[in-house]
MMTF fields as JSON, N, C-alpha, C and O atoms, coordinates in Angstrom:
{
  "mmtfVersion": "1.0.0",
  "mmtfProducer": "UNKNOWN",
  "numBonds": 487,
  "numAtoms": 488,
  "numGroups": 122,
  "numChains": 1,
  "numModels": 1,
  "chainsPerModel": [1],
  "groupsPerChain": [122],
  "chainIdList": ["A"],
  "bondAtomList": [4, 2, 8, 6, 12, 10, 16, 14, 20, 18, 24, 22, 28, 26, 32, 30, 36, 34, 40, 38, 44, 42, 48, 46, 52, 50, 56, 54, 60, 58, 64, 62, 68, 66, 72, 70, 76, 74, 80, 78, 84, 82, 88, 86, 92, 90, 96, 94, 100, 98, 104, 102, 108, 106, 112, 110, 116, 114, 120, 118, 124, 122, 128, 126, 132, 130, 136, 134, 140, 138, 144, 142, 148, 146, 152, 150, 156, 154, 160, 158, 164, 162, 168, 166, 172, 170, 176, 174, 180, 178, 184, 182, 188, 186, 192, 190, 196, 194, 200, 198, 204, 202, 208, 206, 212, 210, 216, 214, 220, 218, 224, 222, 228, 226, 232, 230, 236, 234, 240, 238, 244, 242, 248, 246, 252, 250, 256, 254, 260, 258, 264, 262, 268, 266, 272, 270, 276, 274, 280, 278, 284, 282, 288, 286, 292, 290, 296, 294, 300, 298, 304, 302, 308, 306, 312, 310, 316, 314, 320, 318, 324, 322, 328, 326, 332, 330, 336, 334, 340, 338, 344, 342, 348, 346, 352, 350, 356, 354, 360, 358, 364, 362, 368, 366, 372, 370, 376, 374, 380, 378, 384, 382, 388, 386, 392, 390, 396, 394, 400, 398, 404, 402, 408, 406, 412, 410, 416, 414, 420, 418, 424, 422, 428, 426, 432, 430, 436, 434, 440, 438, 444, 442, 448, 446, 452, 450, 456, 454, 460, 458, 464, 462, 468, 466, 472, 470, 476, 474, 480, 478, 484, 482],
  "bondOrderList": [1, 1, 1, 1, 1, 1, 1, 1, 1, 1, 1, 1, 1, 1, 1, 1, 1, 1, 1, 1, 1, 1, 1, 1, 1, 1, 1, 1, 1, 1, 1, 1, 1, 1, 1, 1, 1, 1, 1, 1, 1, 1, 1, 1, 1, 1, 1, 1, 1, 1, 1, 1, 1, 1, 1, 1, 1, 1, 1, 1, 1, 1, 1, 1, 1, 1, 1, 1, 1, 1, 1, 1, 1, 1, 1, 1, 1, 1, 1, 1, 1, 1, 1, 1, 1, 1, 1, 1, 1, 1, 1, 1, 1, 1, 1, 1, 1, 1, 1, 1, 1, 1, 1, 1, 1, 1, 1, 1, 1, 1, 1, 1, 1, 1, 1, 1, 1, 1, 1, 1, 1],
  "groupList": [{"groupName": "UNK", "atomNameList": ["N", "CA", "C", "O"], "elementList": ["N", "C", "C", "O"], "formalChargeList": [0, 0, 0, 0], "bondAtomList": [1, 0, 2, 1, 3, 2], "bondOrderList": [1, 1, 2], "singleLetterCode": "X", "chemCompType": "L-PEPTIDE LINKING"}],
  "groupTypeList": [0, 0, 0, 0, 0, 0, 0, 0, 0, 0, 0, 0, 0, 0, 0, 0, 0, 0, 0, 0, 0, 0, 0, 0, 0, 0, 0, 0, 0, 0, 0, 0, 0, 0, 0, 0, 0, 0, 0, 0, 0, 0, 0, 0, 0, 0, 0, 0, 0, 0, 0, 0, 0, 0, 0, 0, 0, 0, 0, 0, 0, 0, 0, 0, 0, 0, 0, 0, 0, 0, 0, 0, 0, 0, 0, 0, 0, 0, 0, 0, 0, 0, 0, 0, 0, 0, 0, 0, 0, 0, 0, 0, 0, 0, 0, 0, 0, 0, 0, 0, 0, 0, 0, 0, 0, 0, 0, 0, 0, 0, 0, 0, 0, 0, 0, 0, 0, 0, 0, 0, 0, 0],
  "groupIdList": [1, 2, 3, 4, 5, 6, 7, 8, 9, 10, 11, 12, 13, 14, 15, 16, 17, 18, 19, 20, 21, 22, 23, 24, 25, 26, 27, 28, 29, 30, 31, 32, 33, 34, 35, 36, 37, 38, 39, 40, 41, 42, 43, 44, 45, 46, 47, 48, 49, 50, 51, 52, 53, 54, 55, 56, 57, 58, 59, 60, 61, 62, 63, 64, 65, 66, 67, 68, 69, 70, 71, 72, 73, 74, 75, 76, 77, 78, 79, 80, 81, 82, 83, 84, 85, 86, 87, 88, 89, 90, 91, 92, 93, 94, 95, 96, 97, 98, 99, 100, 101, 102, 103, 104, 105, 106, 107, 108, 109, 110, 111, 112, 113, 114, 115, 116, 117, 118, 119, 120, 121, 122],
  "secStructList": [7, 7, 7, 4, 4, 4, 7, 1, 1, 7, 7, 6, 6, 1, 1, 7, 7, 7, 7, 7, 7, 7, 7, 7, 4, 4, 4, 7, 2, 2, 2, 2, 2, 2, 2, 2, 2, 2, 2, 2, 2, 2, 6, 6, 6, 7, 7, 7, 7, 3, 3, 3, 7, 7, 7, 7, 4, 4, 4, 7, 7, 2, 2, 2, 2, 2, 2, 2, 2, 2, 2, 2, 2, 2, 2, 2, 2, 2, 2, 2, 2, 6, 6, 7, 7, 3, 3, 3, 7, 7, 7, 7, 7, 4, 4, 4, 5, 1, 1, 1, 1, 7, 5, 7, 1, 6, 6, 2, 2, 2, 2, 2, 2, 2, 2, 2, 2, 6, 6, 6, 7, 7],
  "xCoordList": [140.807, 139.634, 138.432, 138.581, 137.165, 136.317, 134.643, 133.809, 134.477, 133.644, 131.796, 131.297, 131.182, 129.692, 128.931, 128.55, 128.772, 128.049, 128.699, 128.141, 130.023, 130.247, 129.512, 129.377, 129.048, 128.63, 127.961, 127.986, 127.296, 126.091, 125.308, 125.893, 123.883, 122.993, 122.591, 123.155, 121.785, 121.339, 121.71, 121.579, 122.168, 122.786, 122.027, 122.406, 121.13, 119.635, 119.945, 120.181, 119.822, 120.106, 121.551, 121.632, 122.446, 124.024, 124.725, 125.816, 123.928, 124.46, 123.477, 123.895, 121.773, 121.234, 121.555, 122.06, 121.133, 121.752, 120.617, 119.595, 121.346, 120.681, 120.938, 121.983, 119.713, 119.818, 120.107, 119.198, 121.491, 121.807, 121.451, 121.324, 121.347, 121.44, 122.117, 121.668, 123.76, 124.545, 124.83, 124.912, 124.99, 125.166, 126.445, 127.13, 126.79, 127.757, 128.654, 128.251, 129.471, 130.703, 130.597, 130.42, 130.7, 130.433, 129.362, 129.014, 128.333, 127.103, 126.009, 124.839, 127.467, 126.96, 127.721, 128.946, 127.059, 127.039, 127.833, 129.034, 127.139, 128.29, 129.588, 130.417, 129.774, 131.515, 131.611, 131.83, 131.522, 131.631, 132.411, 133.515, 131.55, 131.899, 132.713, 133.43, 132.899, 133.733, 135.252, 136.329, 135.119, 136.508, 137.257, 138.458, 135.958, 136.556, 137.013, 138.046, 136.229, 136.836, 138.022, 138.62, 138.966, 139.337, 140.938, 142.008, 140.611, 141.452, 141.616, 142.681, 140.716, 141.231, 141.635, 142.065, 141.534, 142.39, 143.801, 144.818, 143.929, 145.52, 146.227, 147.386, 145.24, 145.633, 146.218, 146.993, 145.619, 146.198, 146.728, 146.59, 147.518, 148.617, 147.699, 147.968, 147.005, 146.367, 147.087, 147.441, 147.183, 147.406, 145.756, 144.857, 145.669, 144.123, 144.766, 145.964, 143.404, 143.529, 141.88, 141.023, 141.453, 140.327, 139.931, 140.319, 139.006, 138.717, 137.529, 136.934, 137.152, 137.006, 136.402, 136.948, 134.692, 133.878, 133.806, 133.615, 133.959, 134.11, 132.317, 131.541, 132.199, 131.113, 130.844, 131.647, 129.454, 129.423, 128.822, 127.699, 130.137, 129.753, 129.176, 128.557, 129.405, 128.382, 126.685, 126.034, 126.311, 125.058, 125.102, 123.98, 125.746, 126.045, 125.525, 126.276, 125.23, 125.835, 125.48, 124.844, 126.182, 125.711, 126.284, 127.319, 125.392, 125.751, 126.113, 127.249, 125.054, 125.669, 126.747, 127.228, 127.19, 128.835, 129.994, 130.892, 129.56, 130.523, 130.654, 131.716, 128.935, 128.802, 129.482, 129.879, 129.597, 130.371, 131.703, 132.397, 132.131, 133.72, 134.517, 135.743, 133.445, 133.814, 133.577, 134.489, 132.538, 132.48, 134.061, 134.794, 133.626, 135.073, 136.496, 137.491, 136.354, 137.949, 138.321, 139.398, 137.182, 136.72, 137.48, 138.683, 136.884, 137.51, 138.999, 139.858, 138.735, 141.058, 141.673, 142.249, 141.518, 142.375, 142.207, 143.076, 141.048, 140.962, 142.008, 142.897, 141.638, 142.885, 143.931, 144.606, 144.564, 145.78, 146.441, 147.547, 145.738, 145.928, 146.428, 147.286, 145.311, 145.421, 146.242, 146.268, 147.116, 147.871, 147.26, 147.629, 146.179, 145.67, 145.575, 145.08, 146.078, 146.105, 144.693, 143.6, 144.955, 143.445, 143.4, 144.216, 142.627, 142.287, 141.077, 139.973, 141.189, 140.455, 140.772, 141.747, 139.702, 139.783, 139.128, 138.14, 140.301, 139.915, 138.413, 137.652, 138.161, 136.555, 136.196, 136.828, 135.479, 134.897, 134.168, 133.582, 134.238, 133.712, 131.804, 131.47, 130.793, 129.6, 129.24, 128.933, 129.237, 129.21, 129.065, 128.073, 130.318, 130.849, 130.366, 130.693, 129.591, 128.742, 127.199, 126.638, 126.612, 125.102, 124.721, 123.534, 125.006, 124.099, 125.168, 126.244, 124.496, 125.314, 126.481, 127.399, 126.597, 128.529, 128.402, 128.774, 127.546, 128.044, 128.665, 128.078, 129.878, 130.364, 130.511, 130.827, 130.281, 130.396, 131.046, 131.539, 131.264, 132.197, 133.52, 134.608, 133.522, 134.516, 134.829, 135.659, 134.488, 134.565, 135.34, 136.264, 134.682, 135.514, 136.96, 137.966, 136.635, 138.354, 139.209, 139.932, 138.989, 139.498, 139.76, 140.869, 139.317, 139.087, 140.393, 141.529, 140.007, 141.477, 142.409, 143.027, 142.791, 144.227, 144.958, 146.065, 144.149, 144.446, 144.762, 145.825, 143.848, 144.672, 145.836, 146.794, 145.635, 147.484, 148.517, 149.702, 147.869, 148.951, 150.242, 151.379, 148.868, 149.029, 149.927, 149.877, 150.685, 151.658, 150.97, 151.524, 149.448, 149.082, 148.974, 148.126, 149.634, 149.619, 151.256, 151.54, 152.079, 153.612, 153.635, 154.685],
  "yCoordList": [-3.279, -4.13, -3.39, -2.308, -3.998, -3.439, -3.73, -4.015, -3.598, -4.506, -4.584, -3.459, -5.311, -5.22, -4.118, -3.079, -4.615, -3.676, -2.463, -1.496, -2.446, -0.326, 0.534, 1.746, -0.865, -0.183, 0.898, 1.076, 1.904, 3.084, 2.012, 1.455, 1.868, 2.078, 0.109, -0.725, -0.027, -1.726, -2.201, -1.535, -3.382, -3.959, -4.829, -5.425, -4.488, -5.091, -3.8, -2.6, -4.637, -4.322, -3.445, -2.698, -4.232, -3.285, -4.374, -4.129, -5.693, -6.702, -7.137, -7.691, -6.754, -6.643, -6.444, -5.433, -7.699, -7.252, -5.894, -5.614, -5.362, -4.479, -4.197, -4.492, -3.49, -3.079, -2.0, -1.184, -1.644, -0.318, 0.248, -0.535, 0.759, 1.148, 1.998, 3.124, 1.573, 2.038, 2.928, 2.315, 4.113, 4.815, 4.127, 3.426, 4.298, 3.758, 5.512, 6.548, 5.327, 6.579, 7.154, 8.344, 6.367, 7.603, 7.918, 8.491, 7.849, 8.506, 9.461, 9.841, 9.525, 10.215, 11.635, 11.652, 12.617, 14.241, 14.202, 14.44, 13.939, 14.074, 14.01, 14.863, 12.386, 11.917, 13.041, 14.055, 13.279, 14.275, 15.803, 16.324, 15.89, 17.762, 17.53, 18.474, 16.418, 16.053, 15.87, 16.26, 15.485, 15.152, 16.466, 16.726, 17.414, 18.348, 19.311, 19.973, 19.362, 19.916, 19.759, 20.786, 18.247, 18.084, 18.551, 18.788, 18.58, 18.78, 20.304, 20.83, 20.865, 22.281, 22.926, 24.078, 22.257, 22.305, 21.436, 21.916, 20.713, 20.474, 21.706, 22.1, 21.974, 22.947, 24.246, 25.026, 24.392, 25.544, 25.265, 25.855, 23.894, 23.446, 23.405, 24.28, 22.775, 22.55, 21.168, 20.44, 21.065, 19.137, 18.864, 19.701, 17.855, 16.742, 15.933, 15.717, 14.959, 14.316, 13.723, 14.428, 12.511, 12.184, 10.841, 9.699, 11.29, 9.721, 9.17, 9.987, 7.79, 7.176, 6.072, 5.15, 6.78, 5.659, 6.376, 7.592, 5.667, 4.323, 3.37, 4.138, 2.878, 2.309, 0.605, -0.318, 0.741, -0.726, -1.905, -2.06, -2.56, -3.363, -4.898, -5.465, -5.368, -5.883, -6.372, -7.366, -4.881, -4.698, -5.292, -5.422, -5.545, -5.909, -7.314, -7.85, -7.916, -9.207, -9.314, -8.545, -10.681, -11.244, -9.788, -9.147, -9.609, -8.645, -7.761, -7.302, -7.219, -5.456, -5.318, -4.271, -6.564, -6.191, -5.876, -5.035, -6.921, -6.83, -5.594, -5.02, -4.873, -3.682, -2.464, -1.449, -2.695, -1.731, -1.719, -0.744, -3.137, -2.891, -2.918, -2.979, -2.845, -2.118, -1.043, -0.376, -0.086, 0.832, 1.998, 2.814, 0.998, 1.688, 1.454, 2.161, 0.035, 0.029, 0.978, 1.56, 1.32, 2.596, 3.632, 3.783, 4.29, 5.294, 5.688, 6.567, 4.494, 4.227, 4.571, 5.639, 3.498, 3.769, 5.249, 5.754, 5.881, 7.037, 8.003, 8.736, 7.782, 8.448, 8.22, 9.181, 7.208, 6.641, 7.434, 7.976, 7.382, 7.754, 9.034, 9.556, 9.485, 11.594, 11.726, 12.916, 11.041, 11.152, 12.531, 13.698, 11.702, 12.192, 11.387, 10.26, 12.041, 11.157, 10.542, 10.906, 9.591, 8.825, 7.948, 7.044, 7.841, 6.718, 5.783, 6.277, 4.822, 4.099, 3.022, 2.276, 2.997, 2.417, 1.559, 1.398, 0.475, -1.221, -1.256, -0.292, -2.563, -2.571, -2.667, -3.523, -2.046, -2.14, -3.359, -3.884, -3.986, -4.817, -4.459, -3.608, -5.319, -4.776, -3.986, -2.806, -4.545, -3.626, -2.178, -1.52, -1.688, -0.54, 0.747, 1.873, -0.108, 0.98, 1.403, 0.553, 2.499, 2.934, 2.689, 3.013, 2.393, 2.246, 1.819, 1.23, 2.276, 1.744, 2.55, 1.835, 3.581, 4.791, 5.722, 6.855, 5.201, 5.914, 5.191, 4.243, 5.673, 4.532, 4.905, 6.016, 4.01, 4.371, 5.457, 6.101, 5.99, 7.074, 6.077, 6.653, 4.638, 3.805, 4.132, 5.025, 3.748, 3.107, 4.646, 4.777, 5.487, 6.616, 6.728, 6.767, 6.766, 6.518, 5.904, 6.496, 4.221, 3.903, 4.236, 3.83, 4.635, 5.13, 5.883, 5.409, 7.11, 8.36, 7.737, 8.658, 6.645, 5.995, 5.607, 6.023, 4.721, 4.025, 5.133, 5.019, 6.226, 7.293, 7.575, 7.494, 8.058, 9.03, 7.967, 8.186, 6.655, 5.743, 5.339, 4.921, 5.9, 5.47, 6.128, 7.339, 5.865, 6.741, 7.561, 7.991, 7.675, 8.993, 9.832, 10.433, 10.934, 11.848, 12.476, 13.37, 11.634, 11.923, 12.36, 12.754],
  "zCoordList": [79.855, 79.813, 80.379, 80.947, 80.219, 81.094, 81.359, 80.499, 82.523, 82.707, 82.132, 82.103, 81.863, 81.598, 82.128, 81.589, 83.435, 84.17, 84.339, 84.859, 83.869, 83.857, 82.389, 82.217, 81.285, 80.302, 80.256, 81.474, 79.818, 79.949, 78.836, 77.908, 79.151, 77.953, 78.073, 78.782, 77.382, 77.363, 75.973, 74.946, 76.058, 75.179, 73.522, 72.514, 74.001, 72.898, 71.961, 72.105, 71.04, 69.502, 68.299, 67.324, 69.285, 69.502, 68.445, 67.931, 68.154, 67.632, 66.448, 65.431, 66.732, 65.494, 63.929, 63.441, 63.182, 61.682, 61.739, 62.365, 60.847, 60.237, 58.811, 58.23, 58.178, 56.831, 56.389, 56.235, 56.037, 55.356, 54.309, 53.368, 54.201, 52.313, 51.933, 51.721, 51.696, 51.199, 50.042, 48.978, 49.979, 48.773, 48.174, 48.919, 46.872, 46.076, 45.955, 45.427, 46.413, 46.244, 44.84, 44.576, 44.158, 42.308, 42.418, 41.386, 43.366, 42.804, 44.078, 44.143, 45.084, 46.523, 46.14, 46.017, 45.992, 45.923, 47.406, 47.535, 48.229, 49.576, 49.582, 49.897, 49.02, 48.933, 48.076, 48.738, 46.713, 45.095, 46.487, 46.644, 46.909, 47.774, 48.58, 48.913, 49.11, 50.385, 49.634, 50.084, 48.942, 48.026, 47.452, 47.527, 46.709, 46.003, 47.239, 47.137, 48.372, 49.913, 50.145, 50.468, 50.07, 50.668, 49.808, 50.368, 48.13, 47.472, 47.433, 47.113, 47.71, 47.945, 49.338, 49.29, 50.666, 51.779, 51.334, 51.834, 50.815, 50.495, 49.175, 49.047, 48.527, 47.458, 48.152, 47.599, 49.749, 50.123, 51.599, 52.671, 51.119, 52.238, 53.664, 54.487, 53.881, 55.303, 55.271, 54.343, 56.785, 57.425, 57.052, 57.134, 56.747, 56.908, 57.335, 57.153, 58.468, 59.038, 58.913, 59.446, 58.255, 58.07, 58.913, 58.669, 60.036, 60.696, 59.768, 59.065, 59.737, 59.33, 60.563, 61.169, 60.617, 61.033, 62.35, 62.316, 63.699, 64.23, 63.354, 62.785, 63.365, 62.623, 63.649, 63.793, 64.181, 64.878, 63.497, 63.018, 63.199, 62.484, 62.656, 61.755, 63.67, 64.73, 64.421, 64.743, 63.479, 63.268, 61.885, 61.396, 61.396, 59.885, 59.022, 59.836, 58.565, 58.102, 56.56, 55.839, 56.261, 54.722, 53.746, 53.924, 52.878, 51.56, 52.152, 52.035, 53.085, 53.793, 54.496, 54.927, 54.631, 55.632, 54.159, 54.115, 53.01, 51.688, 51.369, 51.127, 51.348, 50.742, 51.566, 50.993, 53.212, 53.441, 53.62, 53.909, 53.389, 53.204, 52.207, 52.309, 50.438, 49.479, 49.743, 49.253, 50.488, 50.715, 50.711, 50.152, 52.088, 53.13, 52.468, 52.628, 51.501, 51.064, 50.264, 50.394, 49.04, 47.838, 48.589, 48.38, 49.381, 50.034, 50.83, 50.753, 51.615, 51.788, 50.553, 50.345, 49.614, 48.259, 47.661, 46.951, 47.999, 47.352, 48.282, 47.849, 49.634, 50.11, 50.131, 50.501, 49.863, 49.701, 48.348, 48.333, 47.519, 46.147, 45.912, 45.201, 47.046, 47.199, 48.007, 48.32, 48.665, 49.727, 50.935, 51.062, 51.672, 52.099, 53.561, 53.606, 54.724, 56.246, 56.601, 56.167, 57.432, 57.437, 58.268, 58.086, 59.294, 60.35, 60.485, 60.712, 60.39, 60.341, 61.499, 61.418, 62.791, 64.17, 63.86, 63.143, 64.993, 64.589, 65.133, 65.22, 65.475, 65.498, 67.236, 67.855, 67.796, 69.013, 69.106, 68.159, 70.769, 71.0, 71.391, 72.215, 70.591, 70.631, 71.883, 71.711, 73.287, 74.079, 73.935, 74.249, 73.352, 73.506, 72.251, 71.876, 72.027, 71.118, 71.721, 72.413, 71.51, 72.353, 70.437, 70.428, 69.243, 68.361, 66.788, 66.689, 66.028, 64.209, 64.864, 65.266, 65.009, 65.025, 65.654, 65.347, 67.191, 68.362, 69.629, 70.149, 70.11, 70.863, 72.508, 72.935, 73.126, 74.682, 75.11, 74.184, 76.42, 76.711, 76.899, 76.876, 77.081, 77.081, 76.338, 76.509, 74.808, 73.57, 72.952, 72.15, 73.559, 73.007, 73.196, 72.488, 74.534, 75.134, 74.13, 73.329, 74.31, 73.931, 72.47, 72.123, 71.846, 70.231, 70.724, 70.759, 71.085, 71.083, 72.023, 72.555, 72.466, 73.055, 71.769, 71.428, 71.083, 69.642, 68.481, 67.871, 68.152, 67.872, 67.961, 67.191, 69.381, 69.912, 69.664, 69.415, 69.77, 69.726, 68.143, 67.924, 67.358, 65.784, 64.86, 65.078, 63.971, 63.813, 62.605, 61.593, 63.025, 61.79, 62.181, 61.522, 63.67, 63.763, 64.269, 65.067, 63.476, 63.672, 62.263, 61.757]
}
């Protein structure tokens, strides 16, 4: 657990909607290179291990929360598909983020407990 006042940082605007503007995966050159990357580190037998986020969704609401969890689902299935390892950390409590997907030195912690804990690195 842990307490308020050990947070770092002030808590104004950690919960703010905000407006993303989501790229759509078929049409982000990023994802396009990141993918063909990732198929040629398995082409020459590397472990991958792809985190995924932490992302304060918190900041989210209405359409832009839909839009990023087609986002984010788009991409699971794509790794799923490629059989490709992949973590995706449950959601932090607002606190524990300093912004959209940076998270406390708590929040970190706790991030890599939930990791080591997970059976995607057995």
């Amino acid at each position: 657990t842990y307490q308020k006042n050990e947070i770092a940082g002030s808590s104004e605007n950690k919960t703010s909607a905000g407006d993303f503007q989501w790229v759509q995966a078929d049409t982000s050159l990023q994802w396009k290179f990141f993918r063909n990357t990732l198929k040629l580190l398995q082409k020459r037998n590397n472990k991958i291990l792809v985190l995924i986020g932490p992302f304060n969704e918190h900041m989210l609401s209405g359409e832009n929360m839909e839009n990023y969890h087609k986002l984010k689902t788009e991409i699971e299935n794509w790794f799923k598909l490629n059989n490709i390892s992949y973590f995706s950390p449950t959601l932090l409590p607002a606190e524990l983020y300093n912004d959209a997907s940076h998270p406390t030195s708590q929040g970190y912690e706790i991030l890599a407990k939930e990791l080591l804990e997970s059976k995607t690195l057995n």
